[in-house]
N, C-alpha and C positions, 0 to 999 in steps of 0.2 A: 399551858395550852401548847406551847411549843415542842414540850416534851414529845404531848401526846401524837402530834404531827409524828413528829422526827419519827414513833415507832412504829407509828404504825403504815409510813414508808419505808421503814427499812425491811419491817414484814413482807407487805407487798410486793416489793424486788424480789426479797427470798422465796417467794411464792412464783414468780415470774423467771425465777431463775433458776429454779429447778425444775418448770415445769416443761422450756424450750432449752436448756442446756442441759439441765442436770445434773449443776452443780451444787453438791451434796458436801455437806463439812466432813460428813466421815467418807470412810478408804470404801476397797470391795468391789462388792457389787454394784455400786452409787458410782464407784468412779469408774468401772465400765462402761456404764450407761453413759455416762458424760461423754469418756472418747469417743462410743457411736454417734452420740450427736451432733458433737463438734466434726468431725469426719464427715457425717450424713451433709452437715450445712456446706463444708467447705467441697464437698464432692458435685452437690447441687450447683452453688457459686462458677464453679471450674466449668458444669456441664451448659450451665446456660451462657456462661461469657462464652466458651469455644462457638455455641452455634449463632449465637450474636458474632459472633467475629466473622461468620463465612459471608452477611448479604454486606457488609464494610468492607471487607477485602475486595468484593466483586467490584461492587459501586463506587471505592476512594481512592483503595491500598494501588489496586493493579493498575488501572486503567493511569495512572497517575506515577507507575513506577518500573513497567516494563518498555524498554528503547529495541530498537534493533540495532543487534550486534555490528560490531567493525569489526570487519572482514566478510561479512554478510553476502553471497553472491551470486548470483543466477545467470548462467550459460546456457543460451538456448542455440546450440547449432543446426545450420541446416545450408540449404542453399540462398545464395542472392542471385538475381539475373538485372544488370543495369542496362540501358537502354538509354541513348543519347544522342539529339541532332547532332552533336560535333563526333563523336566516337564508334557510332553503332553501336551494336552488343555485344555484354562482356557477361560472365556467369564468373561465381565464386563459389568456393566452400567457405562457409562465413560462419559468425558468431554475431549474436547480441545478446551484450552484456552489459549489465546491471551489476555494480558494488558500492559497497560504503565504507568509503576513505577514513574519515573522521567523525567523531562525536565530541560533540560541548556539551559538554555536562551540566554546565548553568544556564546555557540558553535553550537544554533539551533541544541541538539542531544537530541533523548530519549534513555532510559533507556525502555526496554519492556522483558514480559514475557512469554513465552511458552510452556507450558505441556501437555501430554496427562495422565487425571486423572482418578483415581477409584473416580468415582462421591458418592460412598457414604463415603470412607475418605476422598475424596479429594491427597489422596499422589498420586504422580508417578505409572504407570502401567510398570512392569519391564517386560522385551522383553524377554531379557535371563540374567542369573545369577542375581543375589539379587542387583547390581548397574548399570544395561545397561538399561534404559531407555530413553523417551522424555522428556528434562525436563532442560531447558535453559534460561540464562538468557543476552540480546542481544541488543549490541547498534545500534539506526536510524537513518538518516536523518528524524528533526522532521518535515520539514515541509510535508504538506497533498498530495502537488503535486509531491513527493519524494517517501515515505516510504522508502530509500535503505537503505541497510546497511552500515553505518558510517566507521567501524572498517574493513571489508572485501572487498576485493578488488572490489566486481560487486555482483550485483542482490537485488530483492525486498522482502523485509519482509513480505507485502500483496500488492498485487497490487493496484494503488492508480484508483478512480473514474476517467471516463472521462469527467465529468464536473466540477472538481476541477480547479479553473484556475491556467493555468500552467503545467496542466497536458499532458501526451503525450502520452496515450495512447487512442488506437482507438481498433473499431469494426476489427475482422481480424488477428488481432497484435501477435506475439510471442517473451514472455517477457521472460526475466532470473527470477525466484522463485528460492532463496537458500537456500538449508534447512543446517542448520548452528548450532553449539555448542562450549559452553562453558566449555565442559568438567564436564556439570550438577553441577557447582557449581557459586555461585553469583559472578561475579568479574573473574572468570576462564578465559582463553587463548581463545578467538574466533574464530571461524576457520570454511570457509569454507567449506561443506563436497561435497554435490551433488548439481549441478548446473542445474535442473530442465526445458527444454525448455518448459512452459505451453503456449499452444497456443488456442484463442478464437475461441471455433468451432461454434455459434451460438446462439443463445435467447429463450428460454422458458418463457411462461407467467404460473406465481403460485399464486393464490388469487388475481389477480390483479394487481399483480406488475411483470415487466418486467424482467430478471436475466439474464445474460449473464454467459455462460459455461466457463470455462478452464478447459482443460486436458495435461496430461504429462504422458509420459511412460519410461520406460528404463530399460537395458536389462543389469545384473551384471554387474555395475558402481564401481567401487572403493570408498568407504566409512570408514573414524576416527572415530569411534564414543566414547566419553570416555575412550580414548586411546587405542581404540582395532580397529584392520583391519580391514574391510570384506569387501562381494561385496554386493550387492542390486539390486536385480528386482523390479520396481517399476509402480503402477497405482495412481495416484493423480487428482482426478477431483474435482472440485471448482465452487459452483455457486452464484456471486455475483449482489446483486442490481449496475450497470454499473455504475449510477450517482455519489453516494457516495462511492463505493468500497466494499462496508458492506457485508461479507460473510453470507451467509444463510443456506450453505446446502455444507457436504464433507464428500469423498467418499475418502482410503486413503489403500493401500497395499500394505505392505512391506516386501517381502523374502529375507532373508541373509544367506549367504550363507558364508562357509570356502575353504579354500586351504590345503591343506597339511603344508603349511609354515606360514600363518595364523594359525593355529591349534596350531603348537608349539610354535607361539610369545603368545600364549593365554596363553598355558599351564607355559610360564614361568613368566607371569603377580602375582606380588602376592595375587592378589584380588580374581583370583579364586583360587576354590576349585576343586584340581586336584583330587582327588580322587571320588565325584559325576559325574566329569566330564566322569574320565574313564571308571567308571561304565555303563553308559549312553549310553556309543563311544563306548566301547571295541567290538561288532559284526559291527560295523559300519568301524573300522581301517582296517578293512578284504577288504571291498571294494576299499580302497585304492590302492590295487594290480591291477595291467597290470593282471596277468593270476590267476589262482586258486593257493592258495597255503593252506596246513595246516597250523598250529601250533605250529610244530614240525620243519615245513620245515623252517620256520619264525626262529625259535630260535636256529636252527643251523645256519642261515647265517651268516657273519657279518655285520659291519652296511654298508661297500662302497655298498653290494650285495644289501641289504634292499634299501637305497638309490636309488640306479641304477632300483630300480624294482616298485617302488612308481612311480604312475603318477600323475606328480604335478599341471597338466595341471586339474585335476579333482574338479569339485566345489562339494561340502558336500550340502545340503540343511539343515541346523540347526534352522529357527526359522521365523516366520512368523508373521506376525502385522495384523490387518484386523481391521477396524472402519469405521462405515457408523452413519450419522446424521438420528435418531429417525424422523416421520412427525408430534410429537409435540414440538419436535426441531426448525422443520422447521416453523410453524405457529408464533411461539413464535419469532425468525429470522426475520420472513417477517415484522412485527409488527415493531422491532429496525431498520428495513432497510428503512422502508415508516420515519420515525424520522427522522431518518440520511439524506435524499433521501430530506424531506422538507427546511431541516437545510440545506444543500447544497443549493437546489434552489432560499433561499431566500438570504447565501450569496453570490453568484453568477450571476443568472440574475436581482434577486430579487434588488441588489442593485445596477444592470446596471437601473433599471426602473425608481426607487427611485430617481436618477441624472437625467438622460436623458429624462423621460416624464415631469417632470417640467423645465428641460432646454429648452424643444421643445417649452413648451408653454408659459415659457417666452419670447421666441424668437418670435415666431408667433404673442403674444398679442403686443410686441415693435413693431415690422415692421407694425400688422397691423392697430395698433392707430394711425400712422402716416400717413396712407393712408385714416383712414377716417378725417381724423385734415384737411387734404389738400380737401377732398369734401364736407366737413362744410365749409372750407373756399371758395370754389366755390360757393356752391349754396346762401354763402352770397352776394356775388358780382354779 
């Protein structure tokens, strides 16, 4: 009984295995057939893993394996106009600049840079007093579909492209942008400051290339900046190549503003210089009064009176930011964004094509050799 098993499996097999492989005991024309077949299966195998591999590469490989570059940089030149109770106005040729210092490779974090610069020394452009400036230095999320900030609770460094894969933002979208410091020193306490709603209001074509807008506004915001209070009215507009993120064009103004409570957390700071400052202020403390008062009336009160008569509720307007990107800024920009914009494309779809158009056509050429194998073998017969 066992015999009979044993042959009439081995039958079977031989039956099965000449009928999907082809293999034949003898030579010839039998063992052509087999190498088409074995070739047809392993060309099919080849054609379907390649285009299995492009929706994995999208969904796991990339979005999980592309960082932004160190040495990474974006120079947007143009004008600054600062504007200051202590100094009046001052206008520059400036820069703001964005790089990436350092990458950790196992915490996937950068290390990046942020200033707003005198383009001909390159130092810090000071807002108010001799150390309130932009001028930070701020940990990422390295990778591309990311940009966030690592060390703060929420928001984006620069908004990442929407064809990064992985990425999530879309046409429409209102992102969190956090403008964020270090207290202007390398290594400093990072921290949160204004939590910026930029939202995508539409598309401009510039030389050619398509740019997607963001804007943000805000109305005396509470702002730390280098450990000093204030508040903030703010305009932030942003025009970036959409594919790769790549900033081209920015538009950026900043009024701060004091309290009466902020004034004296200033005044007791030992960085500044109380004495320019009062010089500066002293007709300006006058406004701080609810009703008209002297000089005299002031200095006979005492302080509950002064107190009691101070409206605290009053914002001071002390100092002003203004920067707009130059249009040979802009030209220069557009030029890094079409780079950037190609480099994207080709890792991106470029290397869905690269799997998938030869996955397709391996597949096509497997299935369709086997359709003409079988009308060679008809029209022999």
């Amino acid at each position: 009984m066992l015999k009979d098993i044993f042959d009439k499996t081995v039958k079977a097999s031989g039956r099965y295995t000449k009928k999907f492989l082809g293999l034949a005991t003898s030579f010839g024309k039998n063992a052509k057939i087999r190498r088409r077949k074995i070739f047809r299966v392993i060309g099919i195998i080849i054609g379907i893993s390649l285009l299995l591999s492009v929706p994995l590469l999208y969904l796991y490989i990339l979005p999980n394996a592309l960082l932004i570059p160190v040495g990474f940089e974006t120079d947007l030149e143009g004008y600054t106009k600062v504007w200051t109770v202590i100094s009046g106005n001052e206008k520059y040729d400036s820069i703001i600049r964005g790089k990436v210092l350092e990458i950790d490779n196992e915490k996937k974090e950068a290390l990046v840079y942020r200033g707003l610069l005198d383009k001909n020394t390159e130092k810090p452009i000071n807002m108010l007093f001799d150390f309130l400036n932009i001028s930070e230095w701020l940990h990422i999320d390295a990778y591309m579909n990311s940009l966030r900030f690592s060390r703060i609770n929420d928001g984006y460094f620069l908004v990442p492209g929407t064809n990064i894969p992985g990425s999530s933002i879309r046409e429409g979208d209102i992102v969190d942008y956090t403008f964020a410091e270090s207290y202007g020193v390398k290594g400093g306490e990072e921290r949160a400051q204004v939590r910026m709603k930029l939202k995508n209001i539409g598309k401009e074509d510039v030389n050619g290339l398509t740019l997607w807008i963001w804007e943000a506004r805000g109305e005396k915001e509470p702002i730390y900046l280098h450990g000093l209070n204030f508040y903030i009215s703010y305009i932030v507009r942003f025009a970036l190549e959409p594919c790769s993120g790549y900033p081209v064009y920015a538009y950026i103004k900043f009024d701060f503003y004091l309290t009466p409570k902020n004034l004296i957390d200033i005044l007791k700071d030992e960085r500044v210089k109380i004495g320019d400052i009062l010089n500066k202020l002293k007709n300006r403390f006058f406004g701080l009064f609810r009703d008209k008062h002297t000089r005299e009336d002031i200095r006979s009160m005492d302080l509950s009176e002064v107190e009691s008569k101070i409206d605290i509720d009053m914002y001071v307007h002390v100092a002003t930011l203004d920067f707009e990107s130059s249009q040979d800024s802009l030209n220069k920009c557009i030029l890094n964004a079409k780079e950037a914009r190609s480099l994207v494309l080709f890792i991106n779809p470029g290397l869905g094509y690269i799997l998938g158009i030869p996955g397709f056509l391996i597949l096509v050429v497997s299935i369709g050799s086997n359709q003409l194998f079988k009308l060679k073998k008809q029209r022999r017969k």
